[in-house]
C-alpha positions in Angstrom: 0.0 0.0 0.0 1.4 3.6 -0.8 2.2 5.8 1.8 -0.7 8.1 3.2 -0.2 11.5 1.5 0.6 14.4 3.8 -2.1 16.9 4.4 -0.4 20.2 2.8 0.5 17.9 -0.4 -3.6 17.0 -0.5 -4.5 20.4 -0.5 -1.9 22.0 -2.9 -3.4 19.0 -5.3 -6.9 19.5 -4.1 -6.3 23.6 -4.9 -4.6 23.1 -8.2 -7.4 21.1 -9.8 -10.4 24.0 -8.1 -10.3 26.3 -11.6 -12.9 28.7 -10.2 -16.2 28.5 -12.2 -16.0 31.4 -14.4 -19.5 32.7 -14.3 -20.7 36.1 -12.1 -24.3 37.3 -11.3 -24.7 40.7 -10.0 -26.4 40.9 -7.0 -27.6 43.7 -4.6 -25.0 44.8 -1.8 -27.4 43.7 0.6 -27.3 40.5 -0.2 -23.9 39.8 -0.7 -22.8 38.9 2.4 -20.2 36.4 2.0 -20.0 35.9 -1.4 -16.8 36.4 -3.8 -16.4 39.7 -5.3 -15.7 38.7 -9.1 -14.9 42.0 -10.9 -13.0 44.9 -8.9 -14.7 47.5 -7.3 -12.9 50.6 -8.0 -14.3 54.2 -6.9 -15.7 56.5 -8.9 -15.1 59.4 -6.0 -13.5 60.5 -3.3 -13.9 59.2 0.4 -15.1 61.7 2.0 -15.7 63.8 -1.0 -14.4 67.0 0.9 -12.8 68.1 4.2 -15.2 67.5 7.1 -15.2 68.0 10.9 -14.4 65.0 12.6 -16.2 66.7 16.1 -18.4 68.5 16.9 -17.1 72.2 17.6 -16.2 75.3 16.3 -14.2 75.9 12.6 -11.5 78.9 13.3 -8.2 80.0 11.4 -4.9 79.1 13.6 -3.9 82.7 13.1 -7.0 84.3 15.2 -6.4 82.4 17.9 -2.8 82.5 19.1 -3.1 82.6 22.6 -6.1 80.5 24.6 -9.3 82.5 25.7 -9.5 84.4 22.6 -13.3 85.2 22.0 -14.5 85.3 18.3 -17.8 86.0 16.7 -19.9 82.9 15.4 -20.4 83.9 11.9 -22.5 80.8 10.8 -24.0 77.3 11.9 -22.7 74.1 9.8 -24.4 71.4 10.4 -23.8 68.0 8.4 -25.1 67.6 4.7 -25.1 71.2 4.0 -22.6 74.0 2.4 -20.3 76.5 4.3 -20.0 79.7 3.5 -16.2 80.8 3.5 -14.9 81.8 7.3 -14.5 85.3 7.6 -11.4 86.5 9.8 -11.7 86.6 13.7 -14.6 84.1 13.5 -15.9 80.9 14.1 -18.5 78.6 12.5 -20.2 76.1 14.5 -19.8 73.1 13.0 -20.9 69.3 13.5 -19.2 65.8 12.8 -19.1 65.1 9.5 -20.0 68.8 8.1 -17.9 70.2 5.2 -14.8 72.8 6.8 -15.3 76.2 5.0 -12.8 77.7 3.1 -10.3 79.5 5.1 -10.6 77.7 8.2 -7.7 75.0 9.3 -8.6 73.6 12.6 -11.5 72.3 14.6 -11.7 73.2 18.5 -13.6 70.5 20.0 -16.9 72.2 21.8 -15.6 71.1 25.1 -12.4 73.4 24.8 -15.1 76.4 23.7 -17.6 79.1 26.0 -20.6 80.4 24.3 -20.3 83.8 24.9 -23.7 86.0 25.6 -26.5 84.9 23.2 -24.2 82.6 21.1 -22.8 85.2 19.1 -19.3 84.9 20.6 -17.0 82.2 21.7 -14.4 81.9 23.8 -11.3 79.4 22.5 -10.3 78.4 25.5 -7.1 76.1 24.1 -4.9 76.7 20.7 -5.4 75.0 18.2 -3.4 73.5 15.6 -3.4 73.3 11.9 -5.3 70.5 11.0 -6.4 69.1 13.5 -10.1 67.4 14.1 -10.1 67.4 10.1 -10.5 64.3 7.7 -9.4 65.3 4.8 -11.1 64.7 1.6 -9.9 61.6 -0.6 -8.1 60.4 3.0 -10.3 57.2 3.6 -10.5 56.5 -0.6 -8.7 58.5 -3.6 -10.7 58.8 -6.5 -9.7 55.6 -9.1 -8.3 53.5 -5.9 -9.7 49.8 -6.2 -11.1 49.5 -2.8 -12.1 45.6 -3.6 -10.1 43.3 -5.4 -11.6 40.4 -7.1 -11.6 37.4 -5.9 -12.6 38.9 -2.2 -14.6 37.2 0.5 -17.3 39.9 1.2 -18.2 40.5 4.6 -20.0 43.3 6.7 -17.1 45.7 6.0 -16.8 44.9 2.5 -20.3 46.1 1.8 -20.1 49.4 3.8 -17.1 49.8 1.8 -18.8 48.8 -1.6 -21.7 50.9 -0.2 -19.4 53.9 0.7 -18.4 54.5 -3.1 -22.0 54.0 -3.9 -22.3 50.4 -5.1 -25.5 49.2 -5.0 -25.0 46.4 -6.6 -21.9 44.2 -6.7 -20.3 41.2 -9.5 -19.8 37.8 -7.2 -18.8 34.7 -8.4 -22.2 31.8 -9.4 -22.8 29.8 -6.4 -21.3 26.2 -6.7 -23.8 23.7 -7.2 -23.3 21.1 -4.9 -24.7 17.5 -4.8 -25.1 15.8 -1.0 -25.3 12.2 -0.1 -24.3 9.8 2.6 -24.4 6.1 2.5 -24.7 3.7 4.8 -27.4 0.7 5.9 -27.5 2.1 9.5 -28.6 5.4 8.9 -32.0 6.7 9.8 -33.1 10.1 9.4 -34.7 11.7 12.5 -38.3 12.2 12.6 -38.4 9.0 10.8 -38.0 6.4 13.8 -38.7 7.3 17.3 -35.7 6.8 19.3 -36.7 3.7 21.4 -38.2 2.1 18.1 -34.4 2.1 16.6 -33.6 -1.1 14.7 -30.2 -2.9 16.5 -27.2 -1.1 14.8 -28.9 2.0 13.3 -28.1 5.8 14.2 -29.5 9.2 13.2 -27.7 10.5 10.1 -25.8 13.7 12.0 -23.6 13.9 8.8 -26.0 15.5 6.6 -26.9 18.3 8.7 -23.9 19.8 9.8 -22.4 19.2 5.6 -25.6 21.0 4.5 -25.3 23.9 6.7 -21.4 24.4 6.0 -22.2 24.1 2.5 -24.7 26.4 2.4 -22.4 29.0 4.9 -20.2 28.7 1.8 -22.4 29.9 -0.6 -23.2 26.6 -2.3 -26.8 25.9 -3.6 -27.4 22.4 -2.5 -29.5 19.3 -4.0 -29.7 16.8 -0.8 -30.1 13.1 -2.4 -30.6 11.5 1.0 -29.1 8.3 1.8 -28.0 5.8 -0.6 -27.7 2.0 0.8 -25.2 -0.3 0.7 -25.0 -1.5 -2.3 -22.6 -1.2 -5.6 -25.7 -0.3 -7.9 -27.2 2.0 -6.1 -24.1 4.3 -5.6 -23.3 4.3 -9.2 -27.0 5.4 -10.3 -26.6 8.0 -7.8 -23.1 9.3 -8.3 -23.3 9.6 -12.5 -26.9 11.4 -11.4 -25.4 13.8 -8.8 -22.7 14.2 -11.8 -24.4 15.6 -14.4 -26.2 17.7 -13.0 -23.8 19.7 -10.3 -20.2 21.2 -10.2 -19.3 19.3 -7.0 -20.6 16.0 -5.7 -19.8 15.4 -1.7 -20.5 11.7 0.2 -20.2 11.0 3.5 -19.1 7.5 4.4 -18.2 4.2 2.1 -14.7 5.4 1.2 -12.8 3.0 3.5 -11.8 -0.4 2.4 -14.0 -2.6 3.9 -16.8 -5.0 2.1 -19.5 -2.5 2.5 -17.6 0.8 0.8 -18.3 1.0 -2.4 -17.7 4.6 -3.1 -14.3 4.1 -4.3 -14.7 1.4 -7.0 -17.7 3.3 -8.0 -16.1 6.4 -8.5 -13.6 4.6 -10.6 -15.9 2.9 -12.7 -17.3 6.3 -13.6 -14.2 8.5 -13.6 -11.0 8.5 -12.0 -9.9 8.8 -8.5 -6.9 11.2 -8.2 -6.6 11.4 -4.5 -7.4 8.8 -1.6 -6.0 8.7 2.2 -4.4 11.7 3.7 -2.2 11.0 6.8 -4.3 12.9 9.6 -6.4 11.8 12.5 -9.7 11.9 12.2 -10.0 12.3 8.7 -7.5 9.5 7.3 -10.5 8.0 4.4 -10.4 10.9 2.2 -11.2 11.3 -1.4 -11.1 13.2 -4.6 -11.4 12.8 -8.0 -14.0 13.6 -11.2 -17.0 12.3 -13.0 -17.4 13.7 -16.0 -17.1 17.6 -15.6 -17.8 17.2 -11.3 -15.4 17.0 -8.9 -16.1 14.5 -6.5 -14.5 14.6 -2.5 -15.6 11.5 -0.2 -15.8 12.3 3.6 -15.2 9.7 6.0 -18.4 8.6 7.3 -17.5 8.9 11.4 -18.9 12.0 12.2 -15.9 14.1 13.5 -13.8 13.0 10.9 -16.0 14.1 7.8 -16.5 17.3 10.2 -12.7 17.5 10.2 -11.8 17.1 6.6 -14.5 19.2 5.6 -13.0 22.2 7.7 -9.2 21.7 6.1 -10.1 20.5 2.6 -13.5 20.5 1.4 -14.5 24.4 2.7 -10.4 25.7 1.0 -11.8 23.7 -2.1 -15.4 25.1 -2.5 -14.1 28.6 -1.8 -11.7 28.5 -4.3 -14.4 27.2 -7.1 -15.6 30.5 -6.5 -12.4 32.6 -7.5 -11.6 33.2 -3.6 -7.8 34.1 -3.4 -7.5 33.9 0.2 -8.8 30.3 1.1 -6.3 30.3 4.3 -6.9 30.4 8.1 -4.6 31.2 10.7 -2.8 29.3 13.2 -1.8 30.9 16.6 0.7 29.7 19.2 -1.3 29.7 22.3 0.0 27.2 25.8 -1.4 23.9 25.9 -2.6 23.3 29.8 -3.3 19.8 29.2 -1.2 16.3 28.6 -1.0 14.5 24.8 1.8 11.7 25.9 1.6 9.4 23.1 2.6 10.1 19.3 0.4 9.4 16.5 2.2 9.0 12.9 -0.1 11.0 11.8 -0.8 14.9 11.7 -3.4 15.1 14.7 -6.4 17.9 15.0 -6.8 17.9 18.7 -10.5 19.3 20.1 -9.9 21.5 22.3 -11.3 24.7 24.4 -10.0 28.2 25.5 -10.0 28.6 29.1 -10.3 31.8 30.9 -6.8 31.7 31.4 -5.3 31.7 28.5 -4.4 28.6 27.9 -6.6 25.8 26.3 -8.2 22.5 27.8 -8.3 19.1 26.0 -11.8 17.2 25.2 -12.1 13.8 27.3 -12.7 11.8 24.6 -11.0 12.6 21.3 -12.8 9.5 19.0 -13.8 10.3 15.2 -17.3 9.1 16.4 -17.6 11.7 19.8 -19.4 14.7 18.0 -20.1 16.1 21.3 -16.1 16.9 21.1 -16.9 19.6 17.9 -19.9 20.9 20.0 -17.8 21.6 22.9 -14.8 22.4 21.3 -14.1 26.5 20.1 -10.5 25.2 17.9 -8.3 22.4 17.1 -4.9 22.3 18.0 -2.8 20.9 14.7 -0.2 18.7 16.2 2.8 17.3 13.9 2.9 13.5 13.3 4.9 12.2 16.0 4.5 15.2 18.8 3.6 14.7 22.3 2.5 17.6 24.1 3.4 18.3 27.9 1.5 21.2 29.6 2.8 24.6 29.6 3.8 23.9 25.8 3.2 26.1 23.1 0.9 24.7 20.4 -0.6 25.7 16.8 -4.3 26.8 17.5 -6.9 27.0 14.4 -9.8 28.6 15.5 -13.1 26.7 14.7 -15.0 30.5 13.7 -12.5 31.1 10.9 -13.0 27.2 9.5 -16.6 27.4 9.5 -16.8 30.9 8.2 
């Protein structure tokens, strides 16, 4: 048997062979939340389009008020959205956040360094100013031709204000992926279907295909759910070449092992070819990738942590990249271990584990492929290197579970 591929060398193949789709839709701004930007947004204007206050005070000249408690005649009110009138010397304008500075002025005094004077018609400067300051200049934020959003951008909340800021309303993303979704497997029973004492010996709920549904679907996928297909070398063929034609991606959960019962492999084969099979991790080792026809195909294992596993690291870089992402990356941080790993694995190991309140992180019980409850509890996995022990007090690599099921 070959030797399990290492995980890095899986994704760089896995990444190589994800030729993003091609196609855009435009879509409003308000709905692109977490889609990939497809053409560049570049600004038509300037952001802000002129000098503004950044406070709420008074606009002077430097030069009428060099010394503190100088007192000044309020020659007009400026509130934001409207025009200024140029500042006449030795006076003020009131002015709010976000109003435009009028010409002549070169400073903003906050209003707490200022003394309305009488009825408002003086006020007293009460600290010096200096040139520039409380001002956002115009162009500062975004120069007129800048691209503010490059293609191939993951759009978030701050993405749209930006898009929305340079008056986008609508924006170019990337076609969702369409994604086909099946598990196999004799034992599996949907819930709702069978009450829980009324379970046949051997069967379990199918847990897979909710949590691979929703992280599709956080990823912008449209997906056709074809249920469960049984045990059986027929069966999985029909359903493959079906989920094939119809979809960019086709995604099964369980039957890619190598025992008697998995047929996903051979039928895979018999359709296409198989490019990719076994990384060297733990959980997660029964992966697979290859194509039918114009679909990529990726096999999960079936044991619920390690399809939940291998979908964070490979499938979730894979789909993200189908849609022209550039940055399919998460980041690792060294944080201390305050628990015990004594004994080696050969494999790369993805640890559940749990930030504690004191900075460090705690270790799940029970770190089996089949102990979902691990995920639930767990906030990150630590990625430890084939052959690592881990003492406490050790620093670790920590990948936050947020930023792989964003």
């Amino acid at each position: 048997m070959p030797p399990l591929l290492p995980l890095d060398d899986a994704l760089a193949q896995l990444l190589a062979g994800a030729h993003p789709l091609g196609e855009s839709e435009q879509v409003s701004t308000f709905d692109a939340d977490g889609r990939v930007l497809a053409i560049d947004v570049v600004s038509p204007l300037r952001v802000p389009p002129q000098d503004n206050s950044s406070m709420d005070g008074y606009a002077v000249r430097c030069f009428d008020v060099p010394a503190a408690a100088m007192e000044l005649a309020v020659g007009q009110r400026i509130p934001a959205g409207s025009s200024a009138n140029p500042l006449q010397p030795s006076s003020a304008a009131r002015i709010f956040t976000g109003a435009p500075i009028p010409a002549g002025a070169d400073a903003v005094v906050m209003q707490e360094d200022c003394e309305l004077l009488g009825a408002g018609q003086l006020v007293r400067v009460n600290r010096v100013p200096v040139a520039g300051q409380w001002i956002r200049r115009a162009g500062e934020d975004v120069a007129m031709g800048a691209t503010v959003l490059a293609a191939g951008t993951r759009l978030g909340p701050a993405a749209l204000g930006m898009a929305a800021s340079v008056g986008l309303a609508s924006l170019a993303v990337a076609r969702r992926p369409r994604v086909a979704l099946f598990s196999t497997g004799d034992e599996l029973v949907m819930p709702g279907e069978v009450a829980p004492q009324h379970m046949r010996p051997g069967a379990i709920y199918n847990s897979n295909r909710f949590f691979l549904r929703a992280m599709l679907t956080r990823l912008g996928c449209v997906v056709s759910d074809m249920g469960i297909v049984p045990d059986q070398r027929d069966a999985t063929i029909a359903a493959l070449r079906a989920a094939a034609a119809a979809h960019d991606m086709v995604l099964t959960s369980g039957g890619v092992s190598v025992g008697e019962e998995d047929h996903i492999k051979p039928a895979v084969m018999s359709l296409g070819t198989l490019d990719l099979w076994q990384i060297a991790i733990k959980p997660g080792k029964p992966f697979a990738y290859g194509r039918i026809g114009a679909a990529h195909f990726l096999g999960l294992p079936g044991n619920p942590v390690s399809s939940f596993v291998t979908f964070a690291l490979l499938v979730r870089p894979f789909v993200l990249r189908l849609q022209g992402a550039t940055d399919v990356a998460v980041a690792r941080n060294a944080m201390r271990a305050d628990f015990s790993w004594p004994k080696a694995d050969r494999r790369r190991e993805f640890l559940r584990v749990r930030r504690n309140l004191g900075g460090g992180l705690d270790l799940f019980s029970n770190q089996s492929s089949g102990v979902l409850t691990s995920a639930v509890w767990a906030d990150g996995l630590v990625d430890n290197p084939a052959g690592a022990v881990i003492s406490p007090g050790q620093q670790v690599a920590y990948v936050a579970l947020a930023d792989l099921l964003a």
